[in-house]
Backbone as JSON Lines, residues from 0, in Angstrom:
{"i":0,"aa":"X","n":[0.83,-1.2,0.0],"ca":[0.0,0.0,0.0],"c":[0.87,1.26,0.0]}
{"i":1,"aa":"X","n":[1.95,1.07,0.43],"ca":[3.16,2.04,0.4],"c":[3.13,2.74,-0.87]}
{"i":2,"aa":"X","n":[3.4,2.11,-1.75],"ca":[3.65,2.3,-3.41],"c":[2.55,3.15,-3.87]}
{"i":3,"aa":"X","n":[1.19,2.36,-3.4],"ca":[0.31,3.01,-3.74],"c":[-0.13,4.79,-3.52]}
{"i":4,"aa":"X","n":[0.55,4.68,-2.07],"ca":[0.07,6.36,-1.39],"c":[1.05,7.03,-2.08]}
{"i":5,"aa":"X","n":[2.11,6.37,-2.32],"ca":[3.45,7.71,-2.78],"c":[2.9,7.76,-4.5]}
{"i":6,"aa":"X","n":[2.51,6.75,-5.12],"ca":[2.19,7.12,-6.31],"c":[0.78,8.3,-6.65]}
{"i":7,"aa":"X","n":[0.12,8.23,-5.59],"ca":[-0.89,8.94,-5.39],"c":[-0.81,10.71,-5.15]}
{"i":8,"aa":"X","n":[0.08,10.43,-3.58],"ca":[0.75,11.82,-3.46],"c":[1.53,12.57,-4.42]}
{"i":9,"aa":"X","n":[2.2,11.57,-5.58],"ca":[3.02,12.34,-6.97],"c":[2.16,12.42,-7.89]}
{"i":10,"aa":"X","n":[1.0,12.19,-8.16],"ca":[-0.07,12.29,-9.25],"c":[-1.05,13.61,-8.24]}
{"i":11,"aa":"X","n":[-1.5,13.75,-7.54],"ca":[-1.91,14.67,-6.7],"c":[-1.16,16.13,-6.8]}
{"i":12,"aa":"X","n":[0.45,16.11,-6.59],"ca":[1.25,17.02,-6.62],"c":[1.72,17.61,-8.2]}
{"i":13,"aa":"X","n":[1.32,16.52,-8.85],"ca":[1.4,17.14,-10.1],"c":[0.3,17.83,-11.03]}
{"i":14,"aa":"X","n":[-0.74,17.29,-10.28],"ca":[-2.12,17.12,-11.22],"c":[-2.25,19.35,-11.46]}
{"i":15,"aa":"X","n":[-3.08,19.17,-12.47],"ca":[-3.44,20.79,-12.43],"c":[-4.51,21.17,-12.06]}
{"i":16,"aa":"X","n":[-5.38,20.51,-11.14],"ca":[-6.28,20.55,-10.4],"c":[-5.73,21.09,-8.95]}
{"i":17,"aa":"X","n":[-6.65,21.59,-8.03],"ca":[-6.08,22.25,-6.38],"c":[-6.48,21.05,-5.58]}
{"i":18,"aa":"X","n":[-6.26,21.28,-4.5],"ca":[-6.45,19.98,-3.52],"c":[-7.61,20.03,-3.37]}
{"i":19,"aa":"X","n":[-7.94,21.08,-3.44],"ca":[-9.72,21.51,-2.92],"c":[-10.45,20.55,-3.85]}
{"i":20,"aa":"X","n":[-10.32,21.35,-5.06],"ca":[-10.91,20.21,-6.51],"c":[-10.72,18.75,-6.46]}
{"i":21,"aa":"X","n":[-9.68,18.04,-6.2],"ca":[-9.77,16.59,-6.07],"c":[-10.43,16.23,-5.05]}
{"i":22,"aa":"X","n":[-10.46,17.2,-3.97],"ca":[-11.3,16.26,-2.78],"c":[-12.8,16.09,-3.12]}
{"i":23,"aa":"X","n":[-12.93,17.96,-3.71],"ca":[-14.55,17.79,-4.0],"c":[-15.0,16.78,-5.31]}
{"i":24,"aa":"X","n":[-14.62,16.62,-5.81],"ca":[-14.51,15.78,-7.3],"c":[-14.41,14.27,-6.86]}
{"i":25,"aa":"X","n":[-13.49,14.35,-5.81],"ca":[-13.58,12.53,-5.08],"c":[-14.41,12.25,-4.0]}
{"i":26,"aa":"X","n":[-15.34,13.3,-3.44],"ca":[-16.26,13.37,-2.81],"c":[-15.45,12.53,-1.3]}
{"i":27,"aa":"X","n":[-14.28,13.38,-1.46],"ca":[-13.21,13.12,-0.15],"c":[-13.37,14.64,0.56]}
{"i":28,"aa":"X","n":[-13.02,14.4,2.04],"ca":[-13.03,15.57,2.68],"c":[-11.25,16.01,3.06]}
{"i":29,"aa":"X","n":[-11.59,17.47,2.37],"ca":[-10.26,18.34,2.16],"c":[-9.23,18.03,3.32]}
{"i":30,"aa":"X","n":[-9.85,17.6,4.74],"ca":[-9.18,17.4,5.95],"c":[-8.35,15.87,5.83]}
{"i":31,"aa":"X","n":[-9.47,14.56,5.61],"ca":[-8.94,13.54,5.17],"c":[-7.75,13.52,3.51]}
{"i":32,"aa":"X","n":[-8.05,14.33,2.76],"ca":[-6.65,14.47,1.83],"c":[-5.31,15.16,2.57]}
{"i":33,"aa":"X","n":[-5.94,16.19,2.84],"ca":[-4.58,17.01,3.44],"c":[-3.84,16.2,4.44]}
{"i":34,"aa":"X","n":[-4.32,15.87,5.45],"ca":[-3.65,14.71,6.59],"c":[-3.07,13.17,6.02]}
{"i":35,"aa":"X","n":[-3.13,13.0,4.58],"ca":[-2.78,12.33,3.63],"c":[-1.4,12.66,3.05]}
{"i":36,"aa":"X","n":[-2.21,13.64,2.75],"ca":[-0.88,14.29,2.05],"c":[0.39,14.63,2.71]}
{"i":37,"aa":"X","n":[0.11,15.1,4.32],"ca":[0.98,15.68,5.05],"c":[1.5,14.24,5.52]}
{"i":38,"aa":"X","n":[1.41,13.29,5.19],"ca":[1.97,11.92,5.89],"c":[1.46,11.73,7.22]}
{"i":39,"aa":"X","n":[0.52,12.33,7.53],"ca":[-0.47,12.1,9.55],"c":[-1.33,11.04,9.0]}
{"i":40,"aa":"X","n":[-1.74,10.63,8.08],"ca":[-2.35,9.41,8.31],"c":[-2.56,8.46,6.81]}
{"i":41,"aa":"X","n":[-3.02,7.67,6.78],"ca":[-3.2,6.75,5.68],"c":[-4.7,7.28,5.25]}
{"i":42,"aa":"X","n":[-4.89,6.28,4.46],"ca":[-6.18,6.58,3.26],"c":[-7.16,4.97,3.3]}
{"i":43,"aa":"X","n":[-8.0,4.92,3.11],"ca":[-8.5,3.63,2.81],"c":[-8.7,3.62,0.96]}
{"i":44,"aa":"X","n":[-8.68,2.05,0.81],"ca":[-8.83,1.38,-0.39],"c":[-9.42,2.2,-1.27]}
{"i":45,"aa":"X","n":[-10.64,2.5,-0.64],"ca":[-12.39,3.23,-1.03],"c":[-11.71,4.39,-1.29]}
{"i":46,"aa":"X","n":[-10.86,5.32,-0.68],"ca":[-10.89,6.64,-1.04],"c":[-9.75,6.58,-1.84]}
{"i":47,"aa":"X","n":[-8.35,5.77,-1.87],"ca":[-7.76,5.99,-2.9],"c":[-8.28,5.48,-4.29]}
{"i":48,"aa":"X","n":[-8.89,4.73,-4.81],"ca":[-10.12,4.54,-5.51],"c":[-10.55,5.41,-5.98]}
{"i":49,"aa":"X","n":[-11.28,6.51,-5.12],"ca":[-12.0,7.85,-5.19],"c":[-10.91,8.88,-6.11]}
{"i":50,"aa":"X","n":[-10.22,8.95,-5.51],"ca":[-8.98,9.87,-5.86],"c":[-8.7,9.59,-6.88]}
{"i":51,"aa":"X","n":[-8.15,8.31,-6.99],"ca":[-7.41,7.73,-8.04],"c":[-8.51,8.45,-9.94]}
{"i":52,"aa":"X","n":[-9.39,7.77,-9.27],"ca":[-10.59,8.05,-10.55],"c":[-10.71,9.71,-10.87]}
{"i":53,"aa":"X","n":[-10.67,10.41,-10.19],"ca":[-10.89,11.79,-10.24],"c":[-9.2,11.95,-10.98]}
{"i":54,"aa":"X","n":[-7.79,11.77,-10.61],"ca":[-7.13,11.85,-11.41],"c":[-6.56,10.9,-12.97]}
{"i":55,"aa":"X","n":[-7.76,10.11,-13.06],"ca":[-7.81,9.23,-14.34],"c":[-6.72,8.38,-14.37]}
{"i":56,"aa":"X","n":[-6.3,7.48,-12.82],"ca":[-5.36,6.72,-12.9],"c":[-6.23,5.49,-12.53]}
{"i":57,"aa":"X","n":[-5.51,4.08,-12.95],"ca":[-6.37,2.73,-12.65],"c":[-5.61,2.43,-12.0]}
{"i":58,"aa":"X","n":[-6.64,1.82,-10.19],"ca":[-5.88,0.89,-10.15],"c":[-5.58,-0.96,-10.33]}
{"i":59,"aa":"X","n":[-4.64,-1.21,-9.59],"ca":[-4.37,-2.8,-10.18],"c":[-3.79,-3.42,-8.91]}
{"i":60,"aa":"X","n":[-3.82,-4.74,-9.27],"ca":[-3.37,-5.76,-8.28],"c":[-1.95,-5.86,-8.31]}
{"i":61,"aa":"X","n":[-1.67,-5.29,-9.39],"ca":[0.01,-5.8,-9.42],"c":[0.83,-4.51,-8.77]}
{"i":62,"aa":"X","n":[2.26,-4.81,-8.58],"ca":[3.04,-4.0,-8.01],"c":[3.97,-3.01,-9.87]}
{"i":63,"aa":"X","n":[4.01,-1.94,-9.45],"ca":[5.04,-1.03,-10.76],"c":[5.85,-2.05,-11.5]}
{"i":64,"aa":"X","n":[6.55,-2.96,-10.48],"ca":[7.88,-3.53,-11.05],"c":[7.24,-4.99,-11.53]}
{"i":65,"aa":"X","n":[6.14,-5.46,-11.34],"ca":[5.72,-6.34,-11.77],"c":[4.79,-7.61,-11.19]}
């Protein structure tokens, strides 16, 4: 799940959307992203999911490297 949050937090940090916009768009609350983002806490399945879809990434069972 490691892989997953840091790939998340670099698609997040890049995206040209504001944090505000992905939360409202992932129907995530700005408090639960930001405390995400700031590394204070983890995310569940369901909301990186959420996220993920709002920045048009899939996810998968497999790991980057294979």
């Amino acid at each position: 799940m490691a892989d997953l949050a840091e790939t998340l937090k670099r698609a997040i940090n890049k995206s040209e959307m504001s944090r505000y916009e992905i939360a409202h768009k992932a129907d995530v609350s700005e408090a639960v992203l930001s405390r995400f983002l700031s590394g204070e806490r983890g995310i569940t399945l369901e909301t990186a999911g959420k996220i993920a879809k709002v920045l048009k990434l899939q996810l998968t069972g497999r790991s980057p490297t294979g």
